[in-house]
C-alpha positions in Angstrom: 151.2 70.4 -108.0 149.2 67.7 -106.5 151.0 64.7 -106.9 153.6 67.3 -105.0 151.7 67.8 -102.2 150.9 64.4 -102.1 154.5 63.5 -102.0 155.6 65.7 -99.4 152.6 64.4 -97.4 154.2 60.7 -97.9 157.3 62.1 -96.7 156.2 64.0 -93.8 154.3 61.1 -92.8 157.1 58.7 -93.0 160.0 61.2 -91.2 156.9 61.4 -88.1 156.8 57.3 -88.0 160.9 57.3 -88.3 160.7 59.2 -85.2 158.5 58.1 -83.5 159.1 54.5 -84.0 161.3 52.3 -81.4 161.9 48.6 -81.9 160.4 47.7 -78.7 160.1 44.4 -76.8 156.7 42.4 -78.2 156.0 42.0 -74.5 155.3 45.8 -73.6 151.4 46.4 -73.8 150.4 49.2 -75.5 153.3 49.5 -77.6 152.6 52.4 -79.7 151.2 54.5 -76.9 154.9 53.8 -75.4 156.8 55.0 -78.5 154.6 58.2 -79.1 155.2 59.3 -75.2 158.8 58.4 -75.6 159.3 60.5 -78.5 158.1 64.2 -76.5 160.5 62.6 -73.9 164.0 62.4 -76.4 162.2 65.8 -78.4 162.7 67.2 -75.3 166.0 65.5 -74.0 167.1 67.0 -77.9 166.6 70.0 -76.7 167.9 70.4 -73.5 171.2 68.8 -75.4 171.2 71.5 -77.4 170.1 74.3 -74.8 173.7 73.3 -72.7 175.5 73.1 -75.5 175.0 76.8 -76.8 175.1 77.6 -73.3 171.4 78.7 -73.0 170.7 76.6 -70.7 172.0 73.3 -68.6 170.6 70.0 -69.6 168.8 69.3 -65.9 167.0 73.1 -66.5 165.0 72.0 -69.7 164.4 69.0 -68.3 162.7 70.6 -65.6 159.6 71.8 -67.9 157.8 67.9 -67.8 157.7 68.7 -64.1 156.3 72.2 -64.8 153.8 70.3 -67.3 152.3 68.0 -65.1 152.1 70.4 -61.6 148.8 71.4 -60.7 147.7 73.2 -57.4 146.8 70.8 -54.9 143.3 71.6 -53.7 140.8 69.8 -51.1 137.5 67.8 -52.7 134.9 66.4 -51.0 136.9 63.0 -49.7 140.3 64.3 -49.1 141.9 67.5 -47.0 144.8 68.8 -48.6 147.2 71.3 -46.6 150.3 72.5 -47.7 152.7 72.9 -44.3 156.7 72.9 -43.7 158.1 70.1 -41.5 161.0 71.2 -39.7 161.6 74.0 -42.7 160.8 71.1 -45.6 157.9 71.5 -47.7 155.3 69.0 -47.7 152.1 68.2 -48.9 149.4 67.1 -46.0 146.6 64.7 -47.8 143.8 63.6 -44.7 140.5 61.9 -45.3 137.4 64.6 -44.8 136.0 62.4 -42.4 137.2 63.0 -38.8 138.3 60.1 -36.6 136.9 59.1 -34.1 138.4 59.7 -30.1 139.8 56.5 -30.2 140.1 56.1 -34.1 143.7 56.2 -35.0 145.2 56.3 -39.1 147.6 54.5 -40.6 150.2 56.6 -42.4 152.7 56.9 -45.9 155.2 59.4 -45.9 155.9 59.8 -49.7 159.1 60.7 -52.3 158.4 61.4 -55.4 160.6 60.3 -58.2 162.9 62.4 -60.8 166.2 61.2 -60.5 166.6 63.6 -57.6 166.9 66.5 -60.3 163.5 66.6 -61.9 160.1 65.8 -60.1 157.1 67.4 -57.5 154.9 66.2 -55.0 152.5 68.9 -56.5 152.7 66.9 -60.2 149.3 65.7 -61.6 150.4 61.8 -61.1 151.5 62.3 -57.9 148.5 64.0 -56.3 146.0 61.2 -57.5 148.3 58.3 -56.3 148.3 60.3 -52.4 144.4 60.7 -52.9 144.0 56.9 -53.7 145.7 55.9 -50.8 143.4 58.7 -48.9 140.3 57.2 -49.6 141.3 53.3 -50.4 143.3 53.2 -47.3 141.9 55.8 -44.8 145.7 56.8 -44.8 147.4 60.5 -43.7 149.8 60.7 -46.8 152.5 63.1 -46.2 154.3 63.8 -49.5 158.0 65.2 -49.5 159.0 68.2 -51.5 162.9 68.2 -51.1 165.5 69.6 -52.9 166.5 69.2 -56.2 169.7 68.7 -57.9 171.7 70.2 -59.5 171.3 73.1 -57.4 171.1 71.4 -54.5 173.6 68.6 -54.2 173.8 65.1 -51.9 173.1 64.9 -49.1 170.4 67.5 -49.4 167.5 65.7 -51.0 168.4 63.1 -48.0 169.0 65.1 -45.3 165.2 66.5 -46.1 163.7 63.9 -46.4 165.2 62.9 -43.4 164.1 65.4 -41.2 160.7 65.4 -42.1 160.8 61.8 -41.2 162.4 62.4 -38.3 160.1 65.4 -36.7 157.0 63.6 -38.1 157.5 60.4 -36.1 157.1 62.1 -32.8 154.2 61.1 -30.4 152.6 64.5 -30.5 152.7 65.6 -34.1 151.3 62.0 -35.0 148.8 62.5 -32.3 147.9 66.4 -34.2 146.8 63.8 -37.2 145.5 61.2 -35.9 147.6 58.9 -36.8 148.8 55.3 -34.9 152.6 55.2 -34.3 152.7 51.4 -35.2 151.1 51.9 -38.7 153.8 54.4 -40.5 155.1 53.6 -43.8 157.5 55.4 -46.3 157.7 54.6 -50.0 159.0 55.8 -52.9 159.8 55.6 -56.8 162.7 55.2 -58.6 165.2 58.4 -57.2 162.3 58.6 -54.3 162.4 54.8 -53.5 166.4 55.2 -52.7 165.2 58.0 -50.4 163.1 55.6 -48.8 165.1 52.8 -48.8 168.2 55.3 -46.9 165.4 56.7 -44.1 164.4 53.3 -43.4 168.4 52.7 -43.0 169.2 55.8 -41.1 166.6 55.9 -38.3 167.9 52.3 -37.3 170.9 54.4 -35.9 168.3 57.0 -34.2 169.6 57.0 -31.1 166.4 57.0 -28.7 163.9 56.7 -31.1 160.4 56.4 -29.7 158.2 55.2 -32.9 159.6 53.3 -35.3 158.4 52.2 -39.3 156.2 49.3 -39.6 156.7 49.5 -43.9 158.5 50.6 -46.2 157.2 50.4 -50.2 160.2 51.0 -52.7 159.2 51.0 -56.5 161.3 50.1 -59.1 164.4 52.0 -56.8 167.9 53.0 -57.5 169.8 51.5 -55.2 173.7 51.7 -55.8 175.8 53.9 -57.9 179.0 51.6 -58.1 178.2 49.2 -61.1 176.1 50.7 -63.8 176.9 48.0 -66.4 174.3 45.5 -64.4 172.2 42.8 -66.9 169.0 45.3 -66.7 171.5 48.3 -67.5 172.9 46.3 -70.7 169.5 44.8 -71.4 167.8 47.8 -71.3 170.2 50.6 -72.0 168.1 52.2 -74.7 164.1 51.6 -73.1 161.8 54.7 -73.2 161.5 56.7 -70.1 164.6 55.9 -69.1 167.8 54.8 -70.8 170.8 54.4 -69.2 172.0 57.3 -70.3 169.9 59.3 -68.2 170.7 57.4 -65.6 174.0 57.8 -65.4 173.3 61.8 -65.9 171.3 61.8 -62.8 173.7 60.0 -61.0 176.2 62.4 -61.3 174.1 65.8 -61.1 173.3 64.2 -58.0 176.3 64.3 -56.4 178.4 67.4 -58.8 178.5 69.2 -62.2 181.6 68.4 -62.9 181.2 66.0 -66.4 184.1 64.5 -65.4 181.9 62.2 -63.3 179.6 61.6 -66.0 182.0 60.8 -68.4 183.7 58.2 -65.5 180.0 56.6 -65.0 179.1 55.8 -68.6 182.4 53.9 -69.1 181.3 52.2 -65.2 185.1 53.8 -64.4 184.4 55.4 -61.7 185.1 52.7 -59.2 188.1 54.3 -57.1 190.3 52.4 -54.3 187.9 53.7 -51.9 185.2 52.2 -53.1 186.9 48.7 -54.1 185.7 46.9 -51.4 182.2 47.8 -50.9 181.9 45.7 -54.9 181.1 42.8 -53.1 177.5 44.4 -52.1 176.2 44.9 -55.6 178.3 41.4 -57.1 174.8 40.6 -59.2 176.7 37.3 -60.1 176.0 36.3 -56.5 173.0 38.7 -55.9 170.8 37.9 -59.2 168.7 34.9 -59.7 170.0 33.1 -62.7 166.5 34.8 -64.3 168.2 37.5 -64.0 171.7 37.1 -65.2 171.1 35.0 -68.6 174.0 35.6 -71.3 175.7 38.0 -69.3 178.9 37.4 -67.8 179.6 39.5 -64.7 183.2 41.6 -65.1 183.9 43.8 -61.8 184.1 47.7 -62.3 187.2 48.9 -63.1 189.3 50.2 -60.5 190.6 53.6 -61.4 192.9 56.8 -59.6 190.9 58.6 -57.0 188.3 61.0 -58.5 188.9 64.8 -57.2 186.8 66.8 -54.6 186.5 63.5 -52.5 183.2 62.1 -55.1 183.8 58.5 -54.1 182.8 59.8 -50.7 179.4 60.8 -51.9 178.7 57.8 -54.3 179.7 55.3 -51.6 177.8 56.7 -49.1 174.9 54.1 -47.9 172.5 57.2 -47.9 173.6 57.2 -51.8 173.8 54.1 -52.0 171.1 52.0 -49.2 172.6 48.1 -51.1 176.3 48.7 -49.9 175.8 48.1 -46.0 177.1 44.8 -44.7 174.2 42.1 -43.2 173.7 43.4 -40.1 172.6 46.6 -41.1 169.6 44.9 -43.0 168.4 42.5 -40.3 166.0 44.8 -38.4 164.3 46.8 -41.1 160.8 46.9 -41.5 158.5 44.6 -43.5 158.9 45.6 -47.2 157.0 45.9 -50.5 159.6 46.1 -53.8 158.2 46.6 -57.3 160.8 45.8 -60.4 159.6 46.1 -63.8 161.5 43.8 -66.5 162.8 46.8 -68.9 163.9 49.1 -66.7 167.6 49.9 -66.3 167.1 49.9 -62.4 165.5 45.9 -62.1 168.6 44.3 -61.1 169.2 47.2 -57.8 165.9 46.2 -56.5 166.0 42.7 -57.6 169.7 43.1 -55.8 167.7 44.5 -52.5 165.3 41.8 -52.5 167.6 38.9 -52.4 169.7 40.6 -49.8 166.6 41.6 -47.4 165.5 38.4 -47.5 169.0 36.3 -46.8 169.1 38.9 -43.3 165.6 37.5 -42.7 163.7 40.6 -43.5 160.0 39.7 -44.8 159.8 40.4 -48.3 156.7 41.4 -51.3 158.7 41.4 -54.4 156.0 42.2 -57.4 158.1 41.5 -60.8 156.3 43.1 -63.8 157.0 41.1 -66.9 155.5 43.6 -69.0 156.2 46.4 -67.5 158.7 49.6 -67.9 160.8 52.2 -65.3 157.6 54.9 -64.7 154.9 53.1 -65.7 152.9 53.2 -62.2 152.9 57.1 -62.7 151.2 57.3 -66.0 147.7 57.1 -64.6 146.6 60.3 -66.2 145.3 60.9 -69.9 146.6 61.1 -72.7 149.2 59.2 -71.2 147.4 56.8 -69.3 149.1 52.9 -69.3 146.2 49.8 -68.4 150.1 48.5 -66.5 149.8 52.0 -64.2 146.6 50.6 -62.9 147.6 46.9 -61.9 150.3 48.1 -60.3 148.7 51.0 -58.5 145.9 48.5 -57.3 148.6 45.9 -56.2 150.7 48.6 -54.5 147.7 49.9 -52.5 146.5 46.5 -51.7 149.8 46.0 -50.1 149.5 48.5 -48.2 146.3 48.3 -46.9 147.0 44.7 -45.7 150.1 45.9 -43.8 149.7 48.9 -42.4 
């Protein structure tokens, strides 16, 4: 009976390292913390699998609990105000510093978008709150943090067009005067899903007609920024990284723009590419965009070209507020100062990497912080038990950044 028990302890032991272990790169730090936080991740993804395909539940829906995990009510402490208000009918999270300004004291400011792949995320989530309270007190910043719509109830343009609009009605001379805050010193930034949100505004209110105040920043970290090539060197070389493989990827690209898994199905072969979109390749040709770093043994092949996808989708995916890399030169030339974090194995490296290269050939002035070591999330896992030594370099650096530019 012992030796038994004993036994089935060995094998219960060596089933929860099979699953749990990953072959990750020897670069990652904390390696093991990685693969035990990945694993809740795919129990999860499992799950939700299996949820859509007894038609429980859709994929995006159980998903949606690691954003119900991590929320917390937003209160006020001692340093930093917190008000919850709606901006032109958007939801947003108001962080202010305690202290009052003075008459003639005016604030900096960040407007915010979380992360999620546009279908998952909160500005009310635990990691999110303590990055807006950082840049509170380290910066003597207003933070306005976006809660827009998510996918796949809600898709593009709506996570866009409200982000937009709180942009938009923020950047007027009397509300920034309600807050205290100096037209000349606004930023927005964003990660990954929120960072293309970011990187579109900026875009967008170039074409403002009449616009009286106008970004000094923006901060994108570790962005998506094109749907039209999803077979990149960072997609191949990281296909299968925690957090975020490309898998998922491709799933939130197209619960972004439909639930039809036609689309899906189209993206993960990268045969999506219609006639439509044919000549807006030449924007995201990482031969030509990629420093030879970058590219290594990879040869570059162009998308396939394939028959028109139905419902007009090529529309959606080829739309610069989609998709901020495919505008030509001259649509890059006046954009703000800008702060770009990549991390090494992430799927998304190569579309900021991309960005980078392009900003600065239009004469844009550039901060690109590469992170050898570092994987697609990693600034956002500040919090224990999942708490990453990387989150804290590049929260410091990102800050920093800030602080000396705004």
């Amino acid at each position: 009976m012992r030796l038994r028990r004993v036994l089935l302890f060995i094998a219960a032991c060596s089933f929860t390292a099979y699953y749990i272990y990953e072959p990750l790169p020897d670069e990652i730090e904390q390696r093991w913390k990685l693969m035990l936080t990945s694993s809740f991740f795919r129990s999860l993804s499992h799950l939700a699998d299996l949820s859509e395909l007894l038609g429980l539940k859709d994929y995006m829906g159980v998903m949606y609990f690691i954003t119900l995990a991590e929320e917390v009510v937003p209160v006020s402490d001692e340093h930093v105000k917190v008000t919850e208000k709606k901006l032109d009918g958007v939801d947003v999270l108001l962080y202010e510093p305690k202290q009052q300004a003075g008459d003639d004291e005016l604030r900096s400011a960040v407007v915010y978008f979380h992360g999620g792949g546009w279908c998952l995320g909160s500005s009310r989530m635990s990691p999110y709150d303590l990055l807006a309270r950082k840049m509170v007190t380290e910066i003597d910043a207003v933070v306005l943090s976006v809660e827009y719509r998510l996918a796949p109830p809600h898709h593009f343009p709506v996570a866009y067009e409200d982000v937009y609009r709180v942009v938009k009605y923020f950047l007027q001379k009397g509300v920034l005067a309600q807050y205290s805050v100096d037209p000349e010193r606004i930023a927005v930034s964003g990660d990954s899903a929120g960072g293309n949100l970011a990187a579109a505004v900026s875009q967008q209110l170039q074409k403002e007609p009449g616009l009286q105040v106008h970004l000094k920043a923006q901060a994108l970290l570790y962005p998506v920024m094109q749907a039209l090539d999803l077979n990149t060197p960072s997609y191949q070389q990281n296909g299968d990284m925690p957090i975020l493989s490309r898998t998922l990827m491709v799933r939130f690209w197209s619960e972004y723009f439909t639930s039809d898994k036609a689309l899906f199905r189209a993206m993960m072969t990268n045969t999506h590419n219609c006639p439509e979109s044919s000549s807006l390749l030449k924007f995201v040709n990482w031969s030509t965009f990629l420093p030879e770093t970058y590219r290594r043994k990879y040869n570059y092949s162009a998308p396939a070209v394939e028959a028109a996808l139905k419902d007009g989708l090529s529309q959606s995916f080829t739309d610069p507020r989609a998709s901020p890399l495919l505008v030509p030169d001259s649509a890059l030339r006046s954009l703000p100062k800008t702060y770009v974090l990549t991390c090494e194995f992430d799927v998304l490296r190569d579309d900021g990497i991309m960005y980078v290269t392009r900003l600065r050939a239009a004469g844009v002035e550039v901060t690109h912080e590469h992170y050898d070591t570092g994987f697609h999330g990693a600034l956002m896992f500040n919090m224990w038990p999942t708490e990453f030594l990387i989150s804290r370099r590049m929260t410091d650096n990102y800050i920093k950044w800030l602080k000396e530019n705004l």
